[in-house]
Each structure stands twice: as structure tokens, then as C-alpha cells.
N, C-alpha and C positions, 0 to 999 in steps of 0.2 A: 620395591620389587623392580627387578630390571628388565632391560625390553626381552631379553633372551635368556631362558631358565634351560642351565644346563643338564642334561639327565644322564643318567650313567648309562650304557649298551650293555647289552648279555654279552659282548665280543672283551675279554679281559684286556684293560689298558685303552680301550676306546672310548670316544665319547662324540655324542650327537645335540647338537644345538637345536631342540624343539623351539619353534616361535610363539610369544605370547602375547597376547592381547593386554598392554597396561595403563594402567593411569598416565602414566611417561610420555606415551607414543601421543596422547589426546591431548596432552598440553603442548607436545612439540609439534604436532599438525596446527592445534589453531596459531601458535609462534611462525609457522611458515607460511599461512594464508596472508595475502597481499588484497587486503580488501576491503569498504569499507567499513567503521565501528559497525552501524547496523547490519551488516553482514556478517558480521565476526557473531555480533552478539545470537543472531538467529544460529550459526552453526555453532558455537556454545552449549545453547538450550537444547539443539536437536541431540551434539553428540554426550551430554552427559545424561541423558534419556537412556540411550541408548545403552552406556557404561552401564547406567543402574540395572536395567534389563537384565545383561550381562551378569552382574554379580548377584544378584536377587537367587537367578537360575545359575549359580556357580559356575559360571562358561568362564573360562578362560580362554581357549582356543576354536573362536569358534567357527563355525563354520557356515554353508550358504542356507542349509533348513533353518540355523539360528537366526537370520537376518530375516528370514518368509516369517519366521514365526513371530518377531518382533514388529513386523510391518503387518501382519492379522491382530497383533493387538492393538495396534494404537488406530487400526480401520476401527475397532468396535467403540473407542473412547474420546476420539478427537476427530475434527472434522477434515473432508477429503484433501483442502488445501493445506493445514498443519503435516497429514501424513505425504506428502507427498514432500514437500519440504524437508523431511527429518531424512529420508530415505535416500534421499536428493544427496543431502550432507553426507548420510554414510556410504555413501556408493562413492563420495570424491574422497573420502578419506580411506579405504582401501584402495581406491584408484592411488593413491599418495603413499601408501604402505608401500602397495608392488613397487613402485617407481623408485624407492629408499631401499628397495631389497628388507623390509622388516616382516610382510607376511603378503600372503600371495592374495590377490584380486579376489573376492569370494564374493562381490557386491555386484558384478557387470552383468547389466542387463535385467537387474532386479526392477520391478515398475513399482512405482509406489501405491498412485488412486487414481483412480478415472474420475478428469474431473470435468464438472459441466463449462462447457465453453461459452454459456449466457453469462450476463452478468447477475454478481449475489445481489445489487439494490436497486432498486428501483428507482426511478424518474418519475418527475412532476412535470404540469401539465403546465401552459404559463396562465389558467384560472388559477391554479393552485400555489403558483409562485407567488401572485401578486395578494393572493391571499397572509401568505404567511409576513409576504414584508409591508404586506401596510397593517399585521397585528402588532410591529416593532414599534416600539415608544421612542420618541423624535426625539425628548424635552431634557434628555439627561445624556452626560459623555457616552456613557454605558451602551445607552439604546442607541448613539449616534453611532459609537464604532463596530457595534453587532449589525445595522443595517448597514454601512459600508462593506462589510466583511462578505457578508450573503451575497450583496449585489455583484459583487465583483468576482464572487467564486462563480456564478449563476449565469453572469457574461462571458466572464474569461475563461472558465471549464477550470479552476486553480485547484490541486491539491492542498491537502493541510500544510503538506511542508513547505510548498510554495507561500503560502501566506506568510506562514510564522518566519522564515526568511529573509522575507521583503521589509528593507530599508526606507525610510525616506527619500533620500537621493537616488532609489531606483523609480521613481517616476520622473521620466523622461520623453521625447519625443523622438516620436517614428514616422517620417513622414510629413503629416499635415495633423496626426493626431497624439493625443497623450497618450505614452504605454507606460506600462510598468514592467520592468525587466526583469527577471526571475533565474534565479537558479535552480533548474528542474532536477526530477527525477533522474539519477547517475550524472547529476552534471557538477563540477568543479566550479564553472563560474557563471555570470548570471549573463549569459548571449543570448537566451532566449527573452520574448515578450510578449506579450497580450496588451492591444488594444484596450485602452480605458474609453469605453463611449457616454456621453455626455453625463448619463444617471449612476455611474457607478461613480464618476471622478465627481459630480457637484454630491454624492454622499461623502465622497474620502474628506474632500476641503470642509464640508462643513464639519464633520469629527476633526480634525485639525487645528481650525478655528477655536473649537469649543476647548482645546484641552492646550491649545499654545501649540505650531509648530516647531517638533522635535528638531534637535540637531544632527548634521550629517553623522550618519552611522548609528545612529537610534531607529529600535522597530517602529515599520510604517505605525503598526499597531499593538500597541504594547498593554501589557496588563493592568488594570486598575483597581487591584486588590491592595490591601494595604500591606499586606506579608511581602508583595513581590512586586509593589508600584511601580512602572514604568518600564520593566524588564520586558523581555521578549516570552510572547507568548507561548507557548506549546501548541505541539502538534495536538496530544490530548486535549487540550483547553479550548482550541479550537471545535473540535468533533465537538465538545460538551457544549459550549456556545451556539452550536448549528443545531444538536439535539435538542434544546430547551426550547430552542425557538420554533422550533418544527410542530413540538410537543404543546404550545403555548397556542398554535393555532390552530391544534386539532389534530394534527397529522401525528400520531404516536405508533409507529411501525418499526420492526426489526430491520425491515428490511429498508426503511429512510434514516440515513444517516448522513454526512458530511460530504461523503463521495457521491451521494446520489446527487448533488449540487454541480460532479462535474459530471456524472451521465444525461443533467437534463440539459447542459449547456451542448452537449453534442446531441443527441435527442431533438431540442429546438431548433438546431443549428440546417438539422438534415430534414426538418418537417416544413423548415419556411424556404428551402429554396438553394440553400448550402449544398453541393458537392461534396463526396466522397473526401478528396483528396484536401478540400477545405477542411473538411471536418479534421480530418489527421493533423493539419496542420496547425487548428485552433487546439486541437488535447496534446499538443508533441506526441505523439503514436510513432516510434521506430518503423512500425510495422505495420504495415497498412490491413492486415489481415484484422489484428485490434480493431479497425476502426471498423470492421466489415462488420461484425458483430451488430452494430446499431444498425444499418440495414435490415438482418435477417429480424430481429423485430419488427423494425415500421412494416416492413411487408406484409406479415402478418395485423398488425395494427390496422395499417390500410385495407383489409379485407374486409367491406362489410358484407359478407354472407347473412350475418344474423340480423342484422335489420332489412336486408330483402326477405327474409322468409317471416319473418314479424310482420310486414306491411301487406310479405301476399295472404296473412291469415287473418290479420286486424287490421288493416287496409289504412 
């Protein structure tokens, strides 16, 4: 089918180019997006969501109640951060259509989900850290490179993708102390770092030790499955890594997973003494607003109302 279906007029020998919504125009917007794979790949998922939508209810041309109505279904079937995302995509690709002169803006100004500005996981206490990493077993490569991994998410606030990342040769020196250099979140090369202080880096050398130090441009941390020995971890493999071990010491919660490793490392960071603008600067936070977040918690955290009125009834 093509992007424009012509239709014939009631006016004899005329004719008017109706606009259509096709397959065509959704493979040539994601060919124009300048962005990266995992970018690409979320506006993929969203817009052929959306296509199915479309043809399921025969729309071909559709219009702005068809976009409401497709952003009320997926309110009732996926969750507030998915819809907002998908909506996100189709609002840029009618933004993209007007702009191409292929069909007029129908998406502006459409909202997707009101979404909670707390964060989805939660944080650990450092009773509870220290719980989980001394349930890790020392005695084996396995258990050596899973308490390295923790430790250093737990100090450094590191994303999964930061780990799986990290090179050998990105531990280096900043300073007076050991860092490991990183290539963060939207970033091209590895300028950013996190301080290694004393207990995450005597974990890294000792899994090192244990397994032979790799050579330049091998993962710090690599796999030791026998399917995919020495290869670079995943981001997935990592999260499952963090859940097992959570899970192993008790802690089995939806709401603790991988990333709560980097909410407790800002968490800890702002309850012992840490600044604001430190905090930002140990999670790379763009935006300081991000980091504001972990405030309006501890504040609340910091309130003990309930145990003054506990003490003045039970003394």
C-alpha cells in the first residue's frame, strides 16, 4: 500500500490525495530516527503496538479520539511508565509526519500517564547491605566476582550497564585514589568514574587473582558459564546475579532489584553526611531535580512522630 491512496471526487476529471496511515511511513520514521539501538528498539515496540491497534479497529486514517482511545487501552493493560513511553513515540512520529507534509499533527499535546515522581524500588539499610554481602560465598570464582559486583554497585551507585561495560583497563587513577572509569548512561565514551574505596577494589583483585587477570579490553567481569565463558556479561545477567543474591539472604521483594543497589548508594550517601549536589555527582544525575527525589524521602524517614507518641503512651 502506499503512503497516499488516491480517491476519485464527485467533481468529473478531479481528483484528491486522501492521507493514509501505512506500514511504509513506520518503517521510514524509524529509518529517519538518529538515535541510539536501544532507542530505536523502544520506539519499534511502541510504534508497532500502536500499527496493530490501528488495523485490529480498521483505522486507516486516523484521527486524534483514535490516539485517546489507544492511550485508554494500554492505561488499563501495562504499566504507567510503558504507557507513557509508547505515546511519547507516537506523538514524535506524527510530530515527523506534519514535518514530511505526510499527515497532519493529530498527536500534540496528547499526555500519556501521570506518573509517580518517587522512585519504583526501594533501598537498603547498611544493616541490611552488610547482611546480604557477608551471605556471599568467598571460596569460589563465582562467589568472588558476585561480591565484587555488589560491592562496587553499593559504593559506586553503578547501573547494570555500567558494570557489564567495564573493561579491565578502565580501572585507573583519579587522584590519590583507584577509580574505575565508566561509560554512563547516554554517553559515547567512558569520561566519567567512580571512586573504588578500599573494600570494593581488595574484592575486584581478589576475583582477579582467582580467575587470572584478563587482558586489555576483556570484561572487568565476565561470565562463567560454560556456554558463554569469559564473554561479557549482560545487563540481564547482572539484575539476575543481584536478585539471587538478595533472594539468598532473605530479601525477596519486587520492589528490590539491581537498581535498588544504586538508590541505596545515594540513600547512604545523603544519610551519613553527603550533600545534595555530591549525591548528583556520585549517581551522574543531569539534573539535579533527580537527585531531589532522595531528599523528599529521608525527610520523611527522618520524622520520628511515631515513636514520640509510642514513648508518650508506653513510655
Amino acid at each position: 500500500m502506499n503512503d497516499l491512496e488516491i480517491v476519485q471526487s464527485n467533481s468529473p476529471g478531479a481528483m484528491t490525495a486522501t492521507p493514509m496511515i501505512t506500514a511504509d511511513l513506520y518503517h521510514r520514521f524509524i529509518a529517519f530516527i538518529d538515535a541510539k539501538p536501544k532507542t530505536i528498539e523502544t520506539y519499534t515496540r511502541a510504534l508497532k503496538q500502536f500499527f496493530l491497534y490501528l488495523s485490529l479497529n480498521g483505522i486507516s486514517q486516523p484521527s486524534r479520539q483514535n490516539i485517546i482511545a489507544f492511550r485508554d487501552k494500554l492505561r488499563q493493560t501495562h504499566k504507567p511508565t510503558t504507557t507513557q513511553a509508547y505515546i511519547t513515540t507516537v506523538r514524535l512520529f506524527f510530530q515527523w509526519t506534519a514535518q514530511e507534509g505526510l499527515y497532519k499533527n493529530i498527536a500534540e499535546h496528547i499526555k500519556g500517564a501521570k506518573l509517580d515522581k518517587g522512585h519504583k524500588k526501594d533501598y537498603l539499610t547498611s544493616k541490611q547491605v552488610r547482611t546480604i554481602l557477608g551471605n556471599i560465598e568467598r571460596d569460589t570464582a563465582q562467589g568472588l566476582r558476585d561480591y565484587a559486583i555488589l560491592v562496587l554497585m553499593i559504593t559506586g551507585g553503578l547501573r547494570t550497564i555500567e558494570v557489564t561495560r567495564a573493561n579491565i583497563e578502565d580501572l585507573r587513577t583519579a587522584g590519590d585514589s583507584t577509580a574505575l572509569y565508566i561509560q554512563g548512561k547516554g554517553r559515547e565514551e567512558k569520561t566519567d568514574y567512580v571512586k573504588v574505596e578500599e573494600p570494593a577494589e581488595k574484592a575486584i583483585r581478589a576475583f582477579l587473582q582467582a580467575v587470572g587477570t584478563p587482558e586489555q579490553g576483556q570484561p572487568l567481569f565476565p561470565s562463567g558459564a560454560n556456554k558463554n565463558r569469559g564473554e561479557r556479561l549482560t545487563t540481564r545477567s547482572i539484575s539476575r546475579i543481584v536478585k539471587i543474591r538478595l533472594q539468598r539472604a532473605g530479601f525477596d521483594s519486587e520492589r528490590l532489584t539491581a537498581h535498588s543497589l544504586r538508590h541505596t548508594a545515594g540513600t547512604l550517601n545523603l544519610l551519613n553526611g553527603g550533600s545534595l549536589e555530591e549525591t548528583q555527582q556520585l549517581l551522574r544525575h543531569s539534573n539535579i531535580n533527580t537527585t531531589m527525589i532522595y531528599t523528599h524521602h529521608l525527610q520523611r524517614a527522618k520524622n520520628n512522630s511515631e515513636a514520640r507518641i509510642s514513648k508518650a503512651i508506653f513510655g
